[in-house]
LUMBADREN-42780 format. One record per atom (N, C-alpha, C): y, z, x; atom name. Coordinates in pm, 1 decimal, decimal comma, m for minus. Layout:
<atoms>
py|pz|px|atom
Y|Z|X|CA;
...
</atoms>
This chain:
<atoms>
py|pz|px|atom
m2151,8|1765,5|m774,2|N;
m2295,8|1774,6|m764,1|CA;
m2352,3|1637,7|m725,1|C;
m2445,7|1654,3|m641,1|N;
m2491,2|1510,5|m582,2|CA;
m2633,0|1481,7|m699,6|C;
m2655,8|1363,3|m710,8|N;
m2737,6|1263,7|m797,6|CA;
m2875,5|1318,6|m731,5|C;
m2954,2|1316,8|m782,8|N;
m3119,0|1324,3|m763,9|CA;
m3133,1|1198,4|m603,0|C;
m3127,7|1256,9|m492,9|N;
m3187,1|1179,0|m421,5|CA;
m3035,5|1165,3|m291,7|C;
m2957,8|1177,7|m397,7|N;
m2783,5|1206,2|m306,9|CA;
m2769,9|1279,8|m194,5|C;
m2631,6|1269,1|m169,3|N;
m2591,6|1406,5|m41,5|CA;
m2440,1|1468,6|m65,8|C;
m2435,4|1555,8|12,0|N;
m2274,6|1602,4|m19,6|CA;
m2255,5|1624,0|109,7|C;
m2146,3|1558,7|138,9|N;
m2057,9|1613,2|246,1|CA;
m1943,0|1700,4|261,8|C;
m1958,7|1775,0|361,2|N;
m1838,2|1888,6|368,8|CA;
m1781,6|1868,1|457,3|C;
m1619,6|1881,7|490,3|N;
m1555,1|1865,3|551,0|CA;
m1476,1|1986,2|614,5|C;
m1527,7|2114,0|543,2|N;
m1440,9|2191,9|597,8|CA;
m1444,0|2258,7|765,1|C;
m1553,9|2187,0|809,5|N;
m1540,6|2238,7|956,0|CA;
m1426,1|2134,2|1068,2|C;
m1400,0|2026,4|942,3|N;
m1291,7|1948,2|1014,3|CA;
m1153,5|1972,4|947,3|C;
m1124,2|2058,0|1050,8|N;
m973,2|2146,0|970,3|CA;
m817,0|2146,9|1064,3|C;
m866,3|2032,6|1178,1|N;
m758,7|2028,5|1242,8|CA;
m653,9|1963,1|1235,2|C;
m517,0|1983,1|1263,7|N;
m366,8|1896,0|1271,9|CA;
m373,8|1860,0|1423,3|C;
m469,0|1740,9|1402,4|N;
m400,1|1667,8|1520,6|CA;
m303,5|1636,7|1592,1|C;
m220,2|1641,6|1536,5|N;
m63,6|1619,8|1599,9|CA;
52,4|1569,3|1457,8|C;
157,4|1682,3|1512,0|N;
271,8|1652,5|1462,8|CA;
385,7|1592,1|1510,2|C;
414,8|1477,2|1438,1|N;
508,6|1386,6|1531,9|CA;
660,4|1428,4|1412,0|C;
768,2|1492,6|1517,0|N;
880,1|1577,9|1430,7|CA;
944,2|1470,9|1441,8|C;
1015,3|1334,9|1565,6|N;
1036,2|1271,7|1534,0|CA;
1048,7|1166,4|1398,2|C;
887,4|1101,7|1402,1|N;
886,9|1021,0|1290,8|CA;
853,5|1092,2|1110,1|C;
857,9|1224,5|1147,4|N;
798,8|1267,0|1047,4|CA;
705,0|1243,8|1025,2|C;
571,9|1262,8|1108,6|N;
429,4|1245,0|1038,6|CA;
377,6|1347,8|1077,0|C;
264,4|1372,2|1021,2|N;
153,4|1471,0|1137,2|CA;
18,0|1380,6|1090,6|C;
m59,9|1355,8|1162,5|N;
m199,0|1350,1|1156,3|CA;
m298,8|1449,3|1150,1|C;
m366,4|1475,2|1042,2|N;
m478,3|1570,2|997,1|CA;
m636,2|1503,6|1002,5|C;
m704,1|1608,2|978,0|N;
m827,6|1633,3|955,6|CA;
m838,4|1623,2|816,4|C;
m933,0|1604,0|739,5|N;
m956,8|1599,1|563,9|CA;
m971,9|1753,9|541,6|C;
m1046,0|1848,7|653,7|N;
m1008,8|1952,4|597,4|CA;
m969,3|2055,3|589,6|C;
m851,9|1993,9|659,8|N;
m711,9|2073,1|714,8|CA;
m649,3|2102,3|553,2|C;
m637,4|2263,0|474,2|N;
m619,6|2366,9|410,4|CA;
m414,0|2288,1|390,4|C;
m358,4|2293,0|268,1|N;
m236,3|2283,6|236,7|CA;
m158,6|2333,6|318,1|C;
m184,2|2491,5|287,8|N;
m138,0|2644,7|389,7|CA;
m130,2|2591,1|467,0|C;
m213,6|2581,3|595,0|N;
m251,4|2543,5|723,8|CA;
m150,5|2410,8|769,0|C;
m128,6|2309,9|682,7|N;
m37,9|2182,3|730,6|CA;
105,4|2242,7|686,2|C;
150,6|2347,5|613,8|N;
244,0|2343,5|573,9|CA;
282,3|2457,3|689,8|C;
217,7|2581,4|777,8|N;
264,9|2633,8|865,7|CA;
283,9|2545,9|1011,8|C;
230,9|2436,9|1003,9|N;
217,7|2370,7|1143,6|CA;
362,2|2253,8|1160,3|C;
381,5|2216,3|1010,0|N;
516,9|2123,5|1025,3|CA;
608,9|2210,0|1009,8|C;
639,5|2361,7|937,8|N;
712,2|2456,2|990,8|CA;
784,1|2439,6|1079,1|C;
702,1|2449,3|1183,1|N;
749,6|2482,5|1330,7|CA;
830,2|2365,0|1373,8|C;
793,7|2204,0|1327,9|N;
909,2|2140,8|1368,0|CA;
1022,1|2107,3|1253,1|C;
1026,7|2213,2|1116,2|N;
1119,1|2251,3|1069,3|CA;
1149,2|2103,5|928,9|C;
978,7|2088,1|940,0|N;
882,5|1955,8|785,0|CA;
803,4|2116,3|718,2|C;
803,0|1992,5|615,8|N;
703,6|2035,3|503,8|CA;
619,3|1929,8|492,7|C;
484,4|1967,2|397,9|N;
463,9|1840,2|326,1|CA;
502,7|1878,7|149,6|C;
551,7|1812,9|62,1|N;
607,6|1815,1|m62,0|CA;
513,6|1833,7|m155,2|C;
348,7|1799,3|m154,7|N;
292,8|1782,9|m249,3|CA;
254,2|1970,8|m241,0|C;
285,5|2023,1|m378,9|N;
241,9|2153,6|m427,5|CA;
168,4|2203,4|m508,3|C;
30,7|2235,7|m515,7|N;
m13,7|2228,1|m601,1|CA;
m25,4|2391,9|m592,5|C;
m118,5|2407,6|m744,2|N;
m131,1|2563,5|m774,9|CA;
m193,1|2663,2|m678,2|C;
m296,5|2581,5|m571,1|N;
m385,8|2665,1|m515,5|CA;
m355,4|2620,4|m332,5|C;
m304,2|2709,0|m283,8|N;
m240,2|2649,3|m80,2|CA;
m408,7|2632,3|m23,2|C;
m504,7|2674,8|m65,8|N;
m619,4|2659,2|m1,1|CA;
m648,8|2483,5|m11,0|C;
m614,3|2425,2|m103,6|N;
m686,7|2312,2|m163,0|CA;
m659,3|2199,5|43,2|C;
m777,4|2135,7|m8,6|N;
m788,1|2060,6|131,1|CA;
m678,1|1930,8|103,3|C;
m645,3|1848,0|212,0|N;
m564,9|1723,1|213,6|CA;
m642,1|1619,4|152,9|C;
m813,8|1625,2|240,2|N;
m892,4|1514,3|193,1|CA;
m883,5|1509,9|40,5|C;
m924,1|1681,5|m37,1|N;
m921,6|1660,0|m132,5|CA;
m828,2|1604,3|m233,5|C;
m705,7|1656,6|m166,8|N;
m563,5|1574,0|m234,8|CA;
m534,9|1437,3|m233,5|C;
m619,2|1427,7|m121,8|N;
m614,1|1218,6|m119,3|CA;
m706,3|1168,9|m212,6|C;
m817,6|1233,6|m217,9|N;
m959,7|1189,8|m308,1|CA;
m908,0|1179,5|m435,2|C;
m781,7|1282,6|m493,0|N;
m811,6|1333,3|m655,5|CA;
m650,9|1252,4|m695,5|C;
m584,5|1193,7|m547,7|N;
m428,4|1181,0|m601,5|CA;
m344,0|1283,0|m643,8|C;
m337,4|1382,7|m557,7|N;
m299,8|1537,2|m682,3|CA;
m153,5|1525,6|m695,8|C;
m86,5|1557,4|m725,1|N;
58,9|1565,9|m779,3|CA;
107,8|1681,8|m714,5|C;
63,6|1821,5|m840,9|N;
97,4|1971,3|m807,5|CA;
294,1|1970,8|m912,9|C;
309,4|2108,5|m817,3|N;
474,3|2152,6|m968,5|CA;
569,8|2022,0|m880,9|C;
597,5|2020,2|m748,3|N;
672,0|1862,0|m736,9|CA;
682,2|1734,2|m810,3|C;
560,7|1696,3|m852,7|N;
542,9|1559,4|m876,2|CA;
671,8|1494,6|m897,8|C;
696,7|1537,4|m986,0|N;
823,2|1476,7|m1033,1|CA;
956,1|1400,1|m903,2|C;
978,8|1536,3|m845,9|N;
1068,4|1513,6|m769,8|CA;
1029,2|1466,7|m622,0|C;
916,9|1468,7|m635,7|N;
874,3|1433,4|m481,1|CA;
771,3|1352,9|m444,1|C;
711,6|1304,0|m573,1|N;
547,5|1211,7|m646,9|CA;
404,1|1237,9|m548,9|C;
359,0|1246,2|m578,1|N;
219,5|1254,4|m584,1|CA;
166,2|1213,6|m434,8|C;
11,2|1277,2|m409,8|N;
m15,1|1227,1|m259,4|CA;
m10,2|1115,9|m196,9|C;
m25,8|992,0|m289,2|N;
m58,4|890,8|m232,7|CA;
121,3|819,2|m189,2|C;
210,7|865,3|m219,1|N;
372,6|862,4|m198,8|CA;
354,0|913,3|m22,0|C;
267,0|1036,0|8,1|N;
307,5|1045,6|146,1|CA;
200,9|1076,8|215,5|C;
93,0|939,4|167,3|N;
m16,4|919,4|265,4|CA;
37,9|750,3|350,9|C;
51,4|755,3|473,5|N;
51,2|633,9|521,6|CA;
m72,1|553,7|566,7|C;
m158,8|671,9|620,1|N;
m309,2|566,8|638,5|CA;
m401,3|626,5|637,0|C;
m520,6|620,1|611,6|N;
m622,7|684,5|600,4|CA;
m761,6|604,5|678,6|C;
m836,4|713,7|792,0|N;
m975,7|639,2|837,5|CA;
m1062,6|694,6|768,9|C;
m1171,4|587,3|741,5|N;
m1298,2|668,5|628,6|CA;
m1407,0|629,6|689,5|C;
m1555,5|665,2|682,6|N;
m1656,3|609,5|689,5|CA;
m1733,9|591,3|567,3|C;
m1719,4|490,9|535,1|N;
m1820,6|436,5|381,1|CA;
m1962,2|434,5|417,7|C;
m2069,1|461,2|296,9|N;
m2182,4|505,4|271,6|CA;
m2274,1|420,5|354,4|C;
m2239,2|314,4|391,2|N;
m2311,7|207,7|495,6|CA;
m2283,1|256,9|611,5|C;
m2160,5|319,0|691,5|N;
m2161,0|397,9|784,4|CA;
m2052,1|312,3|859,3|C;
m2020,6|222,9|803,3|N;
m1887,0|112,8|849,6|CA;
m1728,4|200,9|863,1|C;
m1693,3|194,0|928,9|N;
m1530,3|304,5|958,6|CA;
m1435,2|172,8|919,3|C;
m1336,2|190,0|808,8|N;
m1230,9|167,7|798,8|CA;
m1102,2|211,7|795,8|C;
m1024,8|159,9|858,7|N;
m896,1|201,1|849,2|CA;
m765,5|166,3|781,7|C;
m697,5|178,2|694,9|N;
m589,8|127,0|610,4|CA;
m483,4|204,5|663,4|C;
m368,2|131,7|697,9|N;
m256,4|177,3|669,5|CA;
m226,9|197,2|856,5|C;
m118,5|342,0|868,2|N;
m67,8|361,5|1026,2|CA;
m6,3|509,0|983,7|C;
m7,1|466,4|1112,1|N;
122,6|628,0|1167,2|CA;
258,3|613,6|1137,5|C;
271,1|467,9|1091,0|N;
414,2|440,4|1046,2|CA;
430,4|370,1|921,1|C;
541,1|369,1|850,2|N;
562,9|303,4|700,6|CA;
531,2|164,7|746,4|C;
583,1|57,1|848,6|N;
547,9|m58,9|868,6|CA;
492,1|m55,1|958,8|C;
308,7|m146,9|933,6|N;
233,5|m105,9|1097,4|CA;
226,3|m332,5|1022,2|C;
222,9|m351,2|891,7|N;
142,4|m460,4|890,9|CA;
209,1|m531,5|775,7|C;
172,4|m648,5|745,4|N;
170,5|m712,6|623,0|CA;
90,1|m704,3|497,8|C;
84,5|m749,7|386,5|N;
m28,0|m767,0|303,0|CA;
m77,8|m653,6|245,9|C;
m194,0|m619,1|133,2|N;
m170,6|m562,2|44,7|CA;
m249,9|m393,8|93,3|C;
m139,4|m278,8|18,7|N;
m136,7|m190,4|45,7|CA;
m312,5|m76,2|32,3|C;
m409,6|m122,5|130,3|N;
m502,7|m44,5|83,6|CA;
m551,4|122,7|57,7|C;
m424,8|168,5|138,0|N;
m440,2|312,6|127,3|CA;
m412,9|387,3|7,8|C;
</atoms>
């Protein structure tokens, strides 16, 4: 719920998998690209993604926002284990970017 004067943003009209790279094992998403939805698209180049939680609808953004775990955790840890980078736009409207498309893009401390 947004604060007296707040806003809420929705993401679910941004629901696309930009691209799956089968090579390096990545895919690049949308925040509100659906569990289901990323888990039929790396299918096809014969990935998953590991994090499981109770509900396949739940969004990625939201799994990055909340850190979710799901019945894996254990064996496979939590979202932020297989987020490599994330772009955001903060409330000033400034776009940052942390992290890459790859485990080593940089030096110095891990902001994603």
């Amino acid at each position: 719920m947004p604060r007296p004067g707040g806003i809420t943003v929705s993401f679910e009209r941004m629901d696309r998998v930009v691209e799956v790279d089968a090579v390096n094992q990545v895919a690049v998403v949308q925040p509100g690209v659906t569990l289901d939805a990323l888990d039929r698209r790396t299918a096809e180049h014969g990935l998953c993604y590991p994090v499981r939680l109770g509900e396949p609808t739940a969004s990625v953004g939201g799994t990055i926002a909340t850190n979710a775990g799901g019945m894996h955790a254990v064996r496979h840890g939590v979202t932020r284990h297989h987020v490599l980078g994330v772009e955001a736009v903060l409330a000033s409207g400034e776009v940052v970017r942390t992290g890459g498309k790859y485990i080593k893009t940089s030096t110095g401390y891990d902001l994603t």
